[in-house]
Every structure is written in structure tokens, then in C-alpha cells.
C-alpha positions in Angstrom: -8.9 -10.6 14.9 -9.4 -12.7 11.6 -12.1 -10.0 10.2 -11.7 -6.3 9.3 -14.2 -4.2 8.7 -12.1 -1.6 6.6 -14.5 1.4 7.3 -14.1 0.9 10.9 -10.1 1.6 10.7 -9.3 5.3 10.0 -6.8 6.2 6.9 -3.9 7.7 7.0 -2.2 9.8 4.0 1.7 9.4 4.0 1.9 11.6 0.4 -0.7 14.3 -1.1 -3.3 12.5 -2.3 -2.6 9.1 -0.9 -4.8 7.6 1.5 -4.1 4.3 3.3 -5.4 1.7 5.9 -3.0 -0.5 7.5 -4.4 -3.3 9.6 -1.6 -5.8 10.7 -0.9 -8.9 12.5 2.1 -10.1 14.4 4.4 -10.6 11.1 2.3 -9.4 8.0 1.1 -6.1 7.5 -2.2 -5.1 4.7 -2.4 -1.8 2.8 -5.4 -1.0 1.2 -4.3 1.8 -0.8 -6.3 4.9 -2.4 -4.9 7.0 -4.8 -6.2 10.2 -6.6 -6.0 10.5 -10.2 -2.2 12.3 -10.2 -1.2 10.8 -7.4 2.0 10.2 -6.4 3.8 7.5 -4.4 7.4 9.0 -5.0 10.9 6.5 -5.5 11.1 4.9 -1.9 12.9 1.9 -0.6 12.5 0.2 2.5 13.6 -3.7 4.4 10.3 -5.0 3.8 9.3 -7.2 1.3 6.2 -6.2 -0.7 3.6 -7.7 -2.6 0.7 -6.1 -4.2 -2.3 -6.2 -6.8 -4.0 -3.4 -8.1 -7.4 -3.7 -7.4 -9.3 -0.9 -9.5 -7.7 2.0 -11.8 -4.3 2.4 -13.8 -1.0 2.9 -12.3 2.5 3.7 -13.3 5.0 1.4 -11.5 8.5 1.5 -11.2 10.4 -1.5 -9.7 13.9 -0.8 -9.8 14.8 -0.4 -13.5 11.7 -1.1 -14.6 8.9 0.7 -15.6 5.2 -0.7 -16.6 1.6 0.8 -16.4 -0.1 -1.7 -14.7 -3.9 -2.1 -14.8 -6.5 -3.6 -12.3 -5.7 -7.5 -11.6 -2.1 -7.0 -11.7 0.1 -8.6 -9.4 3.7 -7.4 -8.4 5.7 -8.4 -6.2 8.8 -6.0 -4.8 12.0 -7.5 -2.8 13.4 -5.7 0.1 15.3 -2.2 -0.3 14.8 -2.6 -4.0 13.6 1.3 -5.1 10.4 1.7 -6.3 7.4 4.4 -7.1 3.9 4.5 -8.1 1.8 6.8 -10.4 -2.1 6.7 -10.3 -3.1 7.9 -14.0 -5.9 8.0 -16.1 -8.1 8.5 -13.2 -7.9 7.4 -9.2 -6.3 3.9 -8.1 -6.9 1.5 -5.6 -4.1 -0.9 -4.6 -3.8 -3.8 -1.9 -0.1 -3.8 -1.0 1.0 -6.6 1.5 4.2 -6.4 3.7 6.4 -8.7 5.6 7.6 -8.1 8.2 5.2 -5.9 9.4 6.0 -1.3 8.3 6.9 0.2 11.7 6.6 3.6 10.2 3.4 2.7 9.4 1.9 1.7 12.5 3.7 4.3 14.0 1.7 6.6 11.8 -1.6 5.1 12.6 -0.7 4.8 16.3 -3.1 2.4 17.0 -3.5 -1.3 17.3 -6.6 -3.7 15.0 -9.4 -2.9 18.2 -9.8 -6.7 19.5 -13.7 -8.3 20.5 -14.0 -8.8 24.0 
């Protein structure tokens, strides 16, 4: 399915406060991320590479050692099982994260499939 109509695909919210949608293909996985002001995406790590721009908002990021508020039209970019967290502050955040492979735990949490067009 080359189009997604993102209000069609129901969010799920993995942390307090943190709502996602996670429409995926075969090998790459979208995130379009929703964060309330105070939100919290706590020190995680994971086999997945990650990439990511912040779309709208402010957010704290930590990427291994490193820690940067980041604002929107930042891009980052997170290699596999390196730790990492995210902060929305100064008022909600939206984020498009992208993974490759695709999160498991994540479509396992939406249990469902992108509906196809017959």
C-alpha cells in the first residue's frame, strides 16, 4: 500500500503520554510520534536502527552520551542497541521516527497489519 491515510490507523501509547502510529512494510517500519508537553520516552535500547526528524515542538534527546534539545527540522539518526531517551518540553512534540528492520514489539502492540485495497 504506497499511501497512508494516518487518521485511518489507530495509535498506540507504549509510555504515559506518548501516542504512536506504526504503519510498516516488509523491511522498514514509520513512527509518527505524538508527545505531550512532559512527556517521556524513557533510556531504551533496541537492534533496530533508527532515524528520525522532529516534525513540530522541542525535545530533549539523549543518544548515548550525548545530550541536545533538538527543535522542529532536526534530523537524528540512532545506530542499533545504542541507549537513548526523549523529552518533549516546552510544550507537546511531534516526531517521525523511521526503523529498519521493521519493531516487532511494535506491530505486536498494534496487532494489526496496513488494511490493503481490494
Amino acid at each position: 500500500m504506497p499511501f497512508i491515510d494516518l487518521s485511518s490507523i489507530p495509535y498506540i501509547e507504549p509510555v504515559p503520554g506518548c501516542r504512536m502510529r506504526t504503519p510498516h512494510g516488509q523491511n522498514l517500519m514509520l513512527s509518527y510520534l505524538e508527545m505531550d508537553d512532559g512527556a517521556e520516552v524513557p533510556m531504551h535500547h533496541h537492534p533496530h536502527e533508527q532515524g528520525g526528524i522532529l516534525l513540530q515542538g522541542k525535545v530533549q534527546l539523549t543518544i548515548g552520551d550525548e545530550t541536545r534539545i533538538v527543535e522542529a527540522g532536526s534530523l537524528f539518526i540512532i545506530p542499533p542497541n545504542v541507549p537513548h531517551r526523549a523529552v518533549a518540553v516546552d510544550g507537546p512534540a511531534v516526531v517521525l521516527d523511521v526503523f529498519s528492520p521493521v519493531r516487532e514489539d511494535y506491530a505486536e502492540l498494534a496487532n494489526r497489519y496496513i488494511p490493503t485495497i481490494h
